[in-house]
Backbone bond lengths (Angstrom), bond angles and torsions (degrees), N, CA, C in turn:
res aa  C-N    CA-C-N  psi(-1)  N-CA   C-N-CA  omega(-1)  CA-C   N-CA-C  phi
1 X - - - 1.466 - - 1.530 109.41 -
2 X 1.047 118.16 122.06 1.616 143.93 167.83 2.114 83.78 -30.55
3 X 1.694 97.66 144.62 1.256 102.18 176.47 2.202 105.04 -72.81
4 X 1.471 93.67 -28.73 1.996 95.31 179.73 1.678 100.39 -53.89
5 X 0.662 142.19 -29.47 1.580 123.78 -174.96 1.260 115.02 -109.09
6 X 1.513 124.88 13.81 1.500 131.02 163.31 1.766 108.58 -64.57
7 X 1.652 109.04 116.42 1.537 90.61 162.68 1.957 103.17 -127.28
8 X 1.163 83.10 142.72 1.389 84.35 -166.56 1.846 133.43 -64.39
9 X 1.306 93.40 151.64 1.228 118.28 177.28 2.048 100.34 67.64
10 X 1.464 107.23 46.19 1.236 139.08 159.65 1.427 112.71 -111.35
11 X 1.837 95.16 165.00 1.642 97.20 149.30 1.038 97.47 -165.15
12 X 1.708 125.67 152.04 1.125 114.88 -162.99 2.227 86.55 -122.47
13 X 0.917 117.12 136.43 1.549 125.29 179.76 1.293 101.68 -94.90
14 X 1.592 102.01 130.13 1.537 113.75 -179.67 1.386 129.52 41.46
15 X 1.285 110.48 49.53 1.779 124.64 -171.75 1.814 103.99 -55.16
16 X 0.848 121.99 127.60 1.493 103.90 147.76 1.275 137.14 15.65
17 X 1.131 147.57 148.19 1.252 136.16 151.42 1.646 126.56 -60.74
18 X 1.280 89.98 -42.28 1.387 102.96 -166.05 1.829 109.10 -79.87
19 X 1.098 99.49 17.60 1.827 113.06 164.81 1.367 108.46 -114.42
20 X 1.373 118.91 33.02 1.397 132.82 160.64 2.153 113.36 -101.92
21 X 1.342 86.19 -31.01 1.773 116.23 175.71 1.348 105.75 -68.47
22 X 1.218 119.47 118.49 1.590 123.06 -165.90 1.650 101.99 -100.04
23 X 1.599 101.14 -6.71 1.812 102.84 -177.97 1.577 79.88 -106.08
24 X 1.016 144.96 -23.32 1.764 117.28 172.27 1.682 117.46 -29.99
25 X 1.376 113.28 -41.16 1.864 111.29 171.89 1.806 91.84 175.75
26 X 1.554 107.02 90.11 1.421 134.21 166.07 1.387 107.64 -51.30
27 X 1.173 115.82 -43.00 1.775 110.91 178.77 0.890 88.96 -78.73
28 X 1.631 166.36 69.55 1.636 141.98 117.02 1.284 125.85 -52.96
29 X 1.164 126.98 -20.19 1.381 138.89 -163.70 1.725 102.30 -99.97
30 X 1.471 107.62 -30.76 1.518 115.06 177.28 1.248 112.24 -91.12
31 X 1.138 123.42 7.42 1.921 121.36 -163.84 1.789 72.71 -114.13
32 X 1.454 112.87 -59.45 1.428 110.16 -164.41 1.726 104.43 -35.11
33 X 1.231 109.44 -63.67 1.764 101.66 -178.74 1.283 135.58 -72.04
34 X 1.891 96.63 -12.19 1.637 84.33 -176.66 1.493 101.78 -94.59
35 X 1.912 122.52 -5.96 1.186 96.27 156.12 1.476 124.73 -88.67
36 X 1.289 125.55 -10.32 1.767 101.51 166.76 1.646 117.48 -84.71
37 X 1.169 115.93 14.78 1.566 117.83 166.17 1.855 102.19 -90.69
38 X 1.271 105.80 -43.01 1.692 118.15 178.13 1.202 117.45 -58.07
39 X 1.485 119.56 -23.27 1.387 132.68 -144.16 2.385 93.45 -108.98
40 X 1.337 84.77 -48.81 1.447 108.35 164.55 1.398 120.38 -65.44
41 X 1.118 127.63 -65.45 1.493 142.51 157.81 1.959 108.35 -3.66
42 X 1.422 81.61 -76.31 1.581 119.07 -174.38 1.754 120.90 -46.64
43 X 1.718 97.71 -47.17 1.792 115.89 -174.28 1.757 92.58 -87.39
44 X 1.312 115.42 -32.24 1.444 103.17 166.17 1.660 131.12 -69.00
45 X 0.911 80.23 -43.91 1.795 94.29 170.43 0.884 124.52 -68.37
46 X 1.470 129.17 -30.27 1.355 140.53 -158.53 1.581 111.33 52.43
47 X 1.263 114.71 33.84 1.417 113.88 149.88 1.738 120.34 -80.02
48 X 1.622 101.57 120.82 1.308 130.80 148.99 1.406 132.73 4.48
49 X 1.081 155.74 90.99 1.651 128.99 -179.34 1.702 104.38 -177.80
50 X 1.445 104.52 149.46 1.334 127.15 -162.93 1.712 100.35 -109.07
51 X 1.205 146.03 124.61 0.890 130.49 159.30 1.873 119.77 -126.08
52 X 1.415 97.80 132.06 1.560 112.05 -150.76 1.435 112.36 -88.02
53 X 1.355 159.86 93.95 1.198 143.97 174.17 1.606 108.85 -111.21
54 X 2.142 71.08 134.43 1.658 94.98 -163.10 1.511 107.30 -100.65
55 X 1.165 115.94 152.83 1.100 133.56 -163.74 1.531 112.52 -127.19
56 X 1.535 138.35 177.09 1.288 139.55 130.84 1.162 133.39 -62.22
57 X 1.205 106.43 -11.57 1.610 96.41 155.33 1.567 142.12 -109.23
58 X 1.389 86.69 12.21 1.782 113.67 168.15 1.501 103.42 -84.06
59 X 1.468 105.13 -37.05 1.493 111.20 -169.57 1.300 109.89 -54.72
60 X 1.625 118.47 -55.90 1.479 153.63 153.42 1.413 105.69 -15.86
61 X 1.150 109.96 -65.95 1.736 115.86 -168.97 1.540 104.66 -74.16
62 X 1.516 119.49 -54.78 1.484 118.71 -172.11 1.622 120.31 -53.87
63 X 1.930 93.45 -21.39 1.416 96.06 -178.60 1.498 98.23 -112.30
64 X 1.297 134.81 48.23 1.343 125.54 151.02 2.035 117.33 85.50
65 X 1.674 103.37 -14.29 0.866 111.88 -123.31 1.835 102.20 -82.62
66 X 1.314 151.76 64.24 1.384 131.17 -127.42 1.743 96.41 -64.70
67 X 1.322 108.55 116.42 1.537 112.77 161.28 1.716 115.75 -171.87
68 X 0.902 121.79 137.42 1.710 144.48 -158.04 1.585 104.46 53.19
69 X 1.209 112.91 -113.94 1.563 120.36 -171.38 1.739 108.59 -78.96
70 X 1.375 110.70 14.61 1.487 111.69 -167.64 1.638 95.89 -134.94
71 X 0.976 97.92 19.26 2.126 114.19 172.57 1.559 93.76 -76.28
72 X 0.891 115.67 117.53 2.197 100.44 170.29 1.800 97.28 -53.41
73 X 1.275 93.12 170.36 1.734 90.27 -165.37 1.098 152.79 53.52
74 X 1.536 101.10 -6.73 1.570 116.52 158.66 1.407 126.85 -79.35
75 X 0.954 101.54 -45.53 2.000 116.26 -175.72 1.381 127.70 -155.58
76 X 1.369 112.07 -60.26 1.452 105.69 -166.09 1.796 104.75 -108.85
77 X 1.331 122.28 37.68 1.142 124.87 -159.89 1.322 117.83 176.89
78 X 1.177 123.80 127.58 1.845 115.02 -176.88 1.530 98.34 -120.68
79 X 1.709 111.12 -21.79 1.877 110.98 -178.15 1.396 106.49 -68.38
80 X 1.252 137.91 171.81 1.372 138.22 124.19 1.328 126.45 -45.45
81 X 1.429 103.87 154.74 1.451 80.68 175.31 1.473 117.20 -84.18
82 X 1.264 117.89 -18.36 2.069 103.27 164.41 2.049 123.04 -44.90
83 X 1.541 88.33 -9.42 1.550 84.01 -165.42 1.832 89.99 -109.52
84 X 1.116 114.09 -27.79 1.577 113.91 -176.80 1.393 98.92 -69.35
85 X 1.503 95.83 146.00 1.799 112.01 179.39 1.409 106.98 -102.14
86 X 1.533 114.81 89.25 1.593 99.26 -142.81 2.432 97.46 -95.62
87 X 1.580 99.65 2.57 1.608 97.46 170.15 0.991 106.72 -52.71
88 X 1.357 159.51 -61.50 1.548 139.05 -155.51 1.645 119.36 -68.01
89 X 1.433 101.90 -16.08 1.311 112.07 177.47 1.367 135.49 -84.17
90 X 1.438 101.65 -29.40 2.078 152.28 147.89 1.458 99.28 -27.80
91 X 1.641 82.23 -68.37 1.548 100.91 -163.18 1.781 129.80 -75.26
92 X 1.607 98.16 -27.40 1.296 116.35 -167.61 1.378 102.98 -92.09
93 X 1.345 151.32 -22.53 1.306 139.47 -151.85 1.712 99.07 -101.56
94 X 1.308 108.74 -18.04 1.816 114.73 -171.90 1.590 97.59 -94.37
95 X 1.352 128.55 -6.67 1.216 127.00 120.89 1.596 164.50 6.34
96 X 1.259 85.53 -40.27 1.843 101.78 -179.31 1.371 119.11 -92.78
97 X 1.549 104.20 -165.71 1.881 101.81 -178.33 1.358 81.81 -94.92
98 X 1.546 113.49 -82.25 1.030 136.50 -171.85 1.436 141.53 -62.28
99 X 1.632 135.94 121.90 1.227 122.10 -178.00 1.217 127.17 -107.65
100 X 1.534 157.87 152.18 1.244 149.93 152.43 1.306 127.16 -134.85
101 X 0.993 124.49 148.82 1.991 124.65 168.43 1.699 89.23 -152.32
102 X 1.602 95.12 159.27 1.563 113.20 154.19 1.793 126.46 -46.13
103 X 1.098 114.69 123.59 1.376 126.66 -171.44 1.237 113.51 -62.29
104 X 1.620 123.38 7.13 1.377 115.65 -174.93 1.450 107.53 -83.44
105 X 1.645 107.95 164.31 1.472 97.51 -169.48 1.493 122.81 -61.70
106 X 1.615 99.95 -31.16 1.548 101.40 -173.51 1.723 108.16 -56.73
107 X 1.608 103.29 -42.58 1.381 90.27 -156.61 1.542 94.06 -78.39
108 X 1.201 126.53 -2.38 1.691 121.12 -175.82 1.506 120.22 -68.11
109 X 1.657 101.06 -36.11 1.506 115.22 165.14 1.049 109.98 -71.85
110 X 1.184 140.14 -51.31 1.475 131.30 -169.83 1.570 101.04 -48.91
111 X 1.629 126.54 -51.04 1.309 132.92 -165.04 1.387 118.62 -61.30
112 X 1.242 95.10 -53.71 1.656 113.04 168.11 1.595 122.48 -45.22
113 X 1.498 103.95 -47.91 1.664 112.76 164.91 1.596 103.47 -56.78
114 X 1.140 140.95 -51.57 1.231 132.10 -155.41 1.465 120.91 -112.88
115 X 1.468 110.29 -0.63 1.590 107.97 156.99 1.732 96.68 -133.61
116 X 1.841 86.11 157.70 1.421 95.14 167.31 1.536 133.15 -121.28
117 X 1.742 101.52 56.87 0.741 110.63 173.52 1.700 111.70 -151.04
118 X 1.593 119.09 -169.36 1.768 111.15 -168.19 1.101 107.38 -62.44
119 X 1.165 134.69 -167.20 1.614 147.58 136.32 1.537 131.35 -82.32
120 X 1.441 112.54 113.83 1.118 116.20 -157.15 1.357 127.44 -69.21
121 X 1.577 102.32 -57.14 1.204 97.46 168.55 2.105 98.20 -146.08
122 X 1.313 113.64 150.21 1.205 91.18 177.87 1.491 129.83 -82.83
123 X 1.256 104.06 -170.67 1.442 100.16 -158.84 1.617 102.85 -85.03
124 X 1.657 123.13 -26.56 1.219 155.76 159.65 1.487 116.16 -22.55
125 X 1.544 97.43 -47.20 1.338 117.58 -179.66 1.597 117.78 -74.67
126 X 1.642 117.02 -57.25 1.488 121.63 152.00 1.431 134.89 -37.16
127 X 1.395 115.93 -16.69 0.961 108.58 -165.72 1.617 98.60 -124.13
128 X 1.623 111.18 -3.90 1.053 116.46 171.33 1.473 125.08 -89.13
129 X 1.550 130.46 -14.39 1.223 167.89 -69.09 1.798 94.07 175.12
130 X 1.252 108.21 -63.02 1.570 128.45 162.22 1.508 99.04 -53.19
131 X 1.200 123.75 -106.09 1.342 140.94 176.43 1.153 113.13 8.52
132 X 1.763 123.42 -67.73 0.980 126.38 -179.38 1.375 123.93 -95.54
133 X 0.564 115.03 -7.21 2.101 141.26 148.08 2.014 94.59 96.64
134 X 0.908 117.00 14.39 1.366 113.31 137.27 1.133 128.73 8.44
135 X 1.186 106.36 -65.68 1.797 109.89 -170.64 1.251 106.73 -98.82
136 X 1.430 129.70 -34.28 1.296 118.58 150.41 1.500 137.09 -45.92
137 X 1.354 112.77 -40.68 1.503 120.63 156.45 1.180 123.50 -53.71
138 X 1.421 115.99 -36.59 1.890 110.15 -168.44 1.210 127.44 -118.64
139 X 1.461 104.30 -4.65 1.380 123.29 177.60 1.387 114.70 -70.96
140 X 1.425 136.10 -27.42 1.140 139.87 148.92 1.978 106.29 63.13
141 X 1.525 93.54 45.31 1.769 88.32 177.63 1.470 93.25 -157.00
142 X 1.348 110.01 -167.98 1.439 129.24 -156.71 1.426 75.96 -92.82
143 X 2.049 128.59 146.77 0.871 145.58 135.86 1.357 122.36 -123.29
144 X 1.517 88.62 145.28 1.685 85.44 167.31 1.831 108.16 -139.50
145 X 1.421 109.11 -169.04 1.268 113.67 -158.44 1.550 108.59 -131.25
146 X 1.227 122.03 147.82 1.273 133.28 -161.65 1.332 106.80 -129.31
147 X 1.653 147.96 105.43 1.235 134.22 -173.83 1.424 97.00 -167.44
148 X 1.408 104.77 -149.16 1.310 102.75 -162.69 1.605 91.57 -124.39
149 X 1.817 101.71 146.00 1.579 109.41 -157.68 1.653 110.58 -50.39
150 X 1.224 121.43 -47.78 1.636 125.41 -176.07 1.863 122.73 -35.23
151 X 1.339 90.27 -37.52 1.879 120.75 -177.12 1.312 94.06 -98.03
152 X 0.848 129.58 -33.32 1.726 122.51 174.74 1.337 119.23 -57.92
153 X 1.523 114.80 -61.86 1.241 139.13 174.57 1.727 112.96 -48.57
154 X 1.523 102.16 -44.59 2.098 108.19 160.50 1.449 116.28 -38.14
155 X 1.405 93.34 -69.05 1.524 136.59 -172.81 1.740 92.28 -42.92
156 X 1.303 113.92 -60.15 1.819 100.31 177.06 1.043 118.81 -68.83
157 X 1.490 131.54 -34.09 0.877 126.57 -150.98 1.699 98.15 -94.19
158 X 0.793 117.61 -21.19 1.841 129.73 174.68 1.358 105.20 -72.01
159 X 1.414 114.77 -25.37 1.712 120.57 -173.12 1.576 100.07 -76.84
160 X 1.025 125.75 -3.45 1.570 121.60 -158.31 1.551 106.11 -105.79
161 X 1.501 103.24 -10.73 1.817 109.63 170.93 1.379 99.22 -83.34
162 X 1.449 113.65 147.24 1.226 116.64 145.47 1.520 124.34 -79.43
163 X 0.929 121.58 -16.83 1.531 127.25 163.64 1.366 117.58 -51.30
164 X 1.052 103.28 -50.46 1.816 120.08 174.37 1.338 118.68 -71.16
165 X 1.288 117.67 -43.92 1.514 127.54 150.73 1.301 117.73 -46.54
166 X 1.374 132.02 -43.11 1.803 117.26 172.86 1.298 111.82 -88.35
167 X 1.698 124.67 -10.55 1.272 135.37 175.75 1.475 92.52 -64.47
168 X 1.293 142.91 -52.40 1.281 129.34 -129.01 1.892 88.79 -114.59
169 X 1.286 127.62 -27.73 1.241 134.08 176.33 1.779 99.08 95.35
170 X 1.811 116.65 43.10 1.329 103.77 -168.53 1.012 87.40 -160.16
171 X 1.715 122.82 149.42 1.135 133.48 175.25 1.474 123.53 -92.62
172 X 1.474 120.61 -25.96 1.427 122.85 155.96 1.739 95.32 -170.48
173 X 1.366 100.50 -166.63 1.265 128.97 -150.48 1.645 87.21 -103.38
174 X 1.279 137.43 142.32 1.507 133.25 148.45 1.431 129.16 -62.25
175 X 1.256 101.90 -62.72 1.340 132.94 177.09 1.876 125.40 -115.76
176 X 1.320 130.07 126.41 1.161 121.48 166.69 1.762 95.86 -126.69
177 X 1.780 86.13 124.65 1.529 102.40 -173.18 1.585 103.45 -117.98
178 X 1.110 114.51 105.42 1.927 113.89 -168.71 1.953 98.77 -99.72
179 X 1.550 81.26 173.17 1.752 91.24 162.93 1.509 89.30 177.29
180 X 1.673 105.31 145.70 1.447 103.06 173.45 1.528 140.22 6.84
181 X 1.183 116.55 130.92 1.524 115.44 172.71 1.733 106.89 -93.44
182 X 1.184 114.49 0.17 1.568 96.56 168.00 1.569 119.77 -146.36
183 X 1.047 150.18 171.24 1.529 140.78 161.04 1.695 117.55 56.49
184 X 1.427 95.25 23.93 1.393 105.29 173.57 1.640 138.99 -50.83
185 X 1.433 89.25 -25.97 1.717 120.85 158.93 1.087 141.77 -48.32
186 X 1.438 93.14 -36.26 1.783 123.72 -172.95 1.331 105.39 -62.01
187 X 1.295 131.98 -64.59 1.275 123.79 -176.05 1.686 101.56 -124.18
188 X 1.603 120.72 93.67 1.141 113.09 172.34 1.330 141.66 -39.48
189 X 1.560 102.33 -17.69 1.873 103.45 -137.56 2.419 82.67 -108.04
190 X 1.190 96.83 -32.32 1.544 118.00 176.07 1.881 90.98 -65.71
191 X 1.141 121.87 -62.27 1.792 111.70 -174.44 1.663 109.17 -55.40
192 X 1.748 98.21 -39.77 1.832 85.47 -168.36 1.589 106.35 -74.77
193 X 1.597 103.47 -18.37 1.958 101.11 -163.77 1.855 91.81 -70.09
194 X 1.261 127.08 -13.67 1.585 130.97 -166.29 1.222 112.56 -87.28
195 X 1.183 116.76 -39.26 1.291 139.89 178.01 1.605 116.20 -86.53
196 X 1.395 114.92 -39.64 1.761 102.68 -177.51 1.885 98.72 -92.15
197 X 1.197 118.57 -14.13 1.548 103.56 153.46 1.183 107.54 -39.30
198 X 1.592 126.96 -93.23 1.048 147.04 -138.37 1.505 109.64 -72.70
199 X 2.001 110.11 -16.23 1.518 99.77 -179.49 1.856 100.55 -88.60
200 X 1.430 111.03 -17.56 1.260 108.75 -167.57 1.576 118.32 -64.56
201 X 1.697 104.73 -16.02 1.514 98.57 179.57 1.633 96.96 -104.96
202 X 1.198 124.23 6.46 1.641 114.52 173.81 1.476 131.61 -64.64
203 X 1.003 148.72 150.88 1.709 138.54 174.15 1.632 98.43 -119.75
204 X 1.153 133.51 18.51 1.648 113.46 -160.84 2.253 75.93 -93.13
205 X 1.981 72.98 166.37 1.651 82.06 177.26 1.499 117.26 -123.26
206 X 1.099 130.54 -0.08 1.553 137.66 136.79 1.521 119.43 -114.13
207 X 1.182 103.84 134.88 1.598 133.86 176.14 1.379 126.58 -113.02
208 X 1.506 110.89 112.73 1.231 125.48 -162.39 1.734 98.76 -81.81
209 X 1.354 132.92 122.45 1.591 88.07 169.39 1.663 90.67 -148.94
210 X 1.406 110.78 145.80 1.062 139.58 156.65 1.683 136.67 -86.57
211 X 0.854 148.37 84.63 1.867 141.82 -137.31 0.989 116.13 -161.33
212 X 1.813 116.02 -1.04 1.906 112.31 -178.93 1.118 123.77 56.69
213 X 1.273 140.90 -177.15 1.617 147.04 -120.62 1.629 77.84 -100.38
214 X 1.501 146.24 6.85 1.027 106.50 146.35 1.772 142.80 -80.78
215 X 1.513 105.34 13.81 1.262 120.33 -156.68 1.613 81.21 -86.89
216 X 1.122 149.94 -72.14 1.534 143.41 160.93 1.843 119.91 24.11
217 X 1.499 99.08 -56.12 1.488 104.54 -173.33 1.749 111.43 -112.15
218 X 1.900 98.90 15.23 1.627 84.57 -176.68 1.550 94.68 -146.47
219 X 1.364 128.49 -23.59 1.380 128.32 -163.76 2.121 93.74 -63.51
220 X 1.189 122.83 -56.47 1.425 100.86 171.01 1.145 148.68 -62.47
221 X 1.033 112.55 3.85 1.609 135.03 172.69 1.572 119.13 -90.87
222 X 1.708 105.26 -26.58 1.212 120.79 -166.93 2.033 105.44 -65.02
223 X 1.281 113.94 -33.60 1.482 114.27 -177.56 1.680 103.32 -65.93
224 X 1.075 112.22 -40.46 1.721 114.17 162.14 1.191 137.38 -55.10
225 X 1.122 123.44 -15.25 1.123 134.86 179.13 1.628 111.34 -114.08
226 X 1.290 121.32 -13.93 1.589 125.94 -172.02 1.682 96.85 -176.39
227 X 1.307 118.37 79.17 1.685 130.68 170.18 1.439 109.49 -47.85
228 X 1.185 108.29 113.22 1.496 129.95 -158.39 1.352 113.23 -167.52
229 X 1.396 113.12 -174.26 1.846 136.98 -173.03 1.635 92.24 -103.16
230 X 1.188 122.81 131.92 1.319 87.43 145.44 1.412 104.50 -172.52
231 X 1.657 104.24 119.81 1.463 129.74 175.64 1.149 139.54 -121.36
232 X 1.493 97.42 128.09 1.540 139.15 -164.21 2.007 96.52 -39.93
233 X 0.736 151.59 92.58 1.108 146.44 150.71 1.413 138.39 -101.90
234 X 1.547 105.97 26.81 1.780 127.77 162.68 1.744 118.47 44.22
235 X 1.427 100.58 -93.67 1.280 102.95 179.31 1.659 120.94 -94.97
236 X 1.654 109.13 19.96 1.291 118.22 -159.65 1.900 87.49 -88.48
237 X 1.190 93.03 -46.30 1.696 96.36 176.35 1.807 129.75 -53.91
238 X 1.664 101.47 -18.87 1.555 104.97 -164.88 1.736 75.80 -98.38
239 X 1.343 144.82 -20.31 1.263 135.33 -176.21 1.849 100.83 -78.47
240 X 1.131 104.66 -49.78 1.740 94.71 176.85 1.023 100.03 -54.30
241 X 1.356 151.09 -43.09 1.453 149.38 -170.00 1.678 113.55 -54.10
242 X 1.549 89.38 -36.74 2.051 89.57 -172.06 1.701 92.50 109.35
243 X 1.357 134.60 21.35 1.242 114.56 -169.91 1.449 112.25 -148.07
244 X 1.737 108.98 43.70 1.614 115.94 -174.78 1.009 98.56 -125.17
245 X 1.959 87.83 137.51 1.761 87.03 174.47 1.557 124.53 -82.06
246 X 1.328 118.84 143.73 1.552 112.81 -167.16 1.441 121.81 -67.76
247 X 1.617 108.15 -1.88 1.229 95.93 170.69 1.199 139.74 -137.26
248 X 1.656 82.91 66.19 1.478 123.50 176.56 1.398 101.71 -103.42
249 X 1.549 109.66 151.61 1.721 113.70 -159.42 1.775 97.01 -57.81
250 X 1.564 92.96 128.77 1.818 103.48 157.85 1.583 114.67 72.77
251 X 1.355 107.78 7.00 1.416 123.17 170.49 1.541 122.13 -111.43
252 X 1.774 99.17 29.37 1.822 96.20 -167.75 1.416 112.25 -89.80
253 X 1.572 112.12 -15.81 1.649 129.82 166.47 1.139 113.91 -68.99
254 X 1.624 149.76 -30.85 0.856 159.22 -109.15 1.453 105.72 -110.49
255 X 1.253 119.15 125.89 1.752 117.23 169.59 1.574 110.53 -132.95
256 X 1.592 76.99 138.36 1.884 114.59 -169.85 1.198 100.21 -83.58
257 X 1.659 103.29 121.22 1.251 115.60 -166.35 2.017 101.37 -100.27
258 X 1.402 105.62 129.93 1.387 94.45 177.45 1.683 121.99 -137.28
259 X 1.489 121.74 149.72 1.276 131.01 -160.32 1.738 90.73 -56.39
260 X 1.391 145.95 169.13 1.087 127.35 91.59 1.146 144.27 -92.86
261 X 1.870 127.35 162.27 0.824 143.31 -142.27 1.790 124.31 37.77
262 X 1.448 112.08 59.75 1.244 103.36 -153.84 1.675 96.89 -151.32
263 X 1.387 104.64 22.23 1.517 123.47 171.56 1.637 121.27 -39.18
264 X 1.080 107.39 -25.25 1.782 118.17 157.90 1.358 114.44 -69.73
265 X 1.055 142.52 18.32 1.586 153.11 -174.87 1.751 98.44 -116.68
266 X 1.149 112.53 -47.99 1.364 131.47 -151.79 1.499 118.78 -99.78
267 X 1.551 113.34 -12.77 1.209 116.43 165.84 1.786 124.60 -89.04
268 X 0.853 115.91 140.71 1.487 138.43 -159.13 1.554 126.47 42.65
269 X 1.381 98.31 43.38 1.258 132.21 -168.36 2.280 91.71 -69.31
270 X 1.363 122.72 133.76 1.506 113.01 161.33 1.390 107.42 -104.29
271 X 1.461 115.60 104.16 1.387 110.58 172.60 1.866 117.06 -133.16
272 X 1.209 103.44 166.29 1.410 90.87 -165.60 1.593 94.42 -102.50
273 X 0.988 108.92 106.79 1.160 130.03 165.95 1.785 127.24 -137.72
274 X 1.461 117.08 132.91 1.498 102.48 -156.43 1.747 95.13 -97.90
275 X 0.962 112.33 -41.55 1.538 113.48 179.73 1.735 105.44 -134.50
276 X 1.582 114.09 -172.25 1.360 105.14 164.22 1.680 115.66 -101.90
277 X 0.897 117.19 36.42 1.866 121.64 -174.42 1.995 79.30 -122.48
278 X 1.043 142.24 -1.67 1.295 120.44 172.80 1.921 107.06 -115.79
279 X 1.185 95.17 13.94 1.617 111.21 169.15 1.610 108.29 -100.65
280 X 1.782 110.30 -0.69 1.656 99.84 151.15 1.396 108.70 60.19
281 X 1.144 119.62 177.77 1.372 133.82 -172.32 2.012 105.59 -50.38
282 X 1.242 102.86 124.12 1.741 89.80 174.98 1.365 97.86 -124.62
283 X 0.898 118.64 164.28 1.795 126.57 -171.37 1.537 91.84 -151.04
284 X 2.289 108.20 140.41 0.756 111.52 -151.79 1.238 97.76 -134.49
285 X 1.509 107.70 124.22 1.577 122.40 -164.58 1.710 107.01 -69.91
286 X 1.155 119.45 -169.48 1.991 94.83 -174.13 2.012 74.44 175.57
């Protein structure tokens, strides 16, 4: 990997090739700071903002398309799509302040087809930001977390070590705001009524949230309903959990923190994980 996309006290395992190419995106090193000055800026100010990271499998869903987590019956969807009402989702994701995806070319075209505008910040950066707990260190405000209840329920119960607490550079969680772990799609208007309950009594002022291709028809609405930060950081949430695989960009340092004896946490858990040798170092709470 090209030294421009090193962020520190990361590692990213088996990157691409094409993160050897220093013209793949020369400003990496300048997006890196002007989003944690933006990111800072914002939780100080109490300015507002949604920030969206796009993926291939948003691409998948927005375009109808059944494949990985956007297959009906895989994850974020149990209808077809002839039966899904998929305009609010069309409509809602072009929505936000902020945009991001991975700088690789594939996913650059995909982005380019579906917004019409630059790239904000990459996705490289969020997840690098995570990794090294960065934003937990400097953010210096009430956070809370947005995901799906199964990872939520980790997520507290992991908060209750102090080990895990100096691991992460945070003393607890503000808020844990859940909604379904699967087929969240299915009936939009039932996910947001679940979710703006539970954000309406919250006070935290950045929101981590993880929630799949339903974030499309609800993540911009979310500053309206509870004036806040709040960024999309996907698989950044199944890593606070103890349950990312490391070799996913900027997560190759990373250790999965886990309950013991606490195997009722862990069953019917959906996580992307391909085996357990890509769950990397795990350390075992007691």
């Amino acid at each position: 990997m090209n030294k421009i996309y090193k962020i520190p006290k990361t590692k990213y395992i088996n990157p691409p090739e094409e993160y050897l190419n220093a013209s793949l995106y020369p400003n990496f090193q300048d997006a890196l700071e002007t989003f944690k000055d933006k990111m800072l800026h914002n939780i100080k100010s109490g300015t507002s903002a949604s920030y969206y990271k796009f993926g291939d499998g948003d691409y998948y869903f927005l375009n109808q398309i059944p494949k990985g987590s956007a297959k009906p019956g895989r994850r974020a969807l149990k209808k077809s799509y002839e039966e899904l009402d998929i305009q609010p989702f069309l409509e809602g994701y072009l929505k936000n302040d902020q945009y991001a995806t991975l700088i690789t070319s594939a996913n650059m075209v995909k982005f380019q087809e579906m917004f019409s505008q630059p790239l904000d910040v990459p996705s490289e950066v969020i997840y690098g930001l995570i990794s090294n707990k960065w934003l937990f260190e400097n953010s210096k405000c009430k956070i809370g977390i947005i995901g799906a209840k199964p990872k939520l329920k980790i997520i507290q119960k992991l908060m209750k070590f102090e080990q895990y607490q100096d691991y992460l550079k945070i003393d607890s969680f503000n808020d844990y705001i859940h909604i379904d772990q699967n087929f969240t799609c299915d009936n939009l208007n039932k996910t947001k009524d679940k979710l703006y309950k539970q954000l309406r009594k919250s006070d935290s002022d950045l929101f981590l949230l993880g929630v799949g291709h339903v974030k499309s028809g609800l993540l911009h609405e979310l500053k309206n309903i509870k004036p806040a930060v709040y960024l999309d950081i996907g698989i950044g949430v199944d890593a606070i959990a103890g349950l990312v695989n490391i070799y996913r960009p900027y997560f190759g340092e990373w250790n999965n923190f886990k309950i013991n004896n606490s195997r009722y946490l862990y069953r019917n858990l959906d996580i992307l994980i391909n085996n357990f040798g890509s769950l990397g170092n795990t350390v075992e709470l007691k």
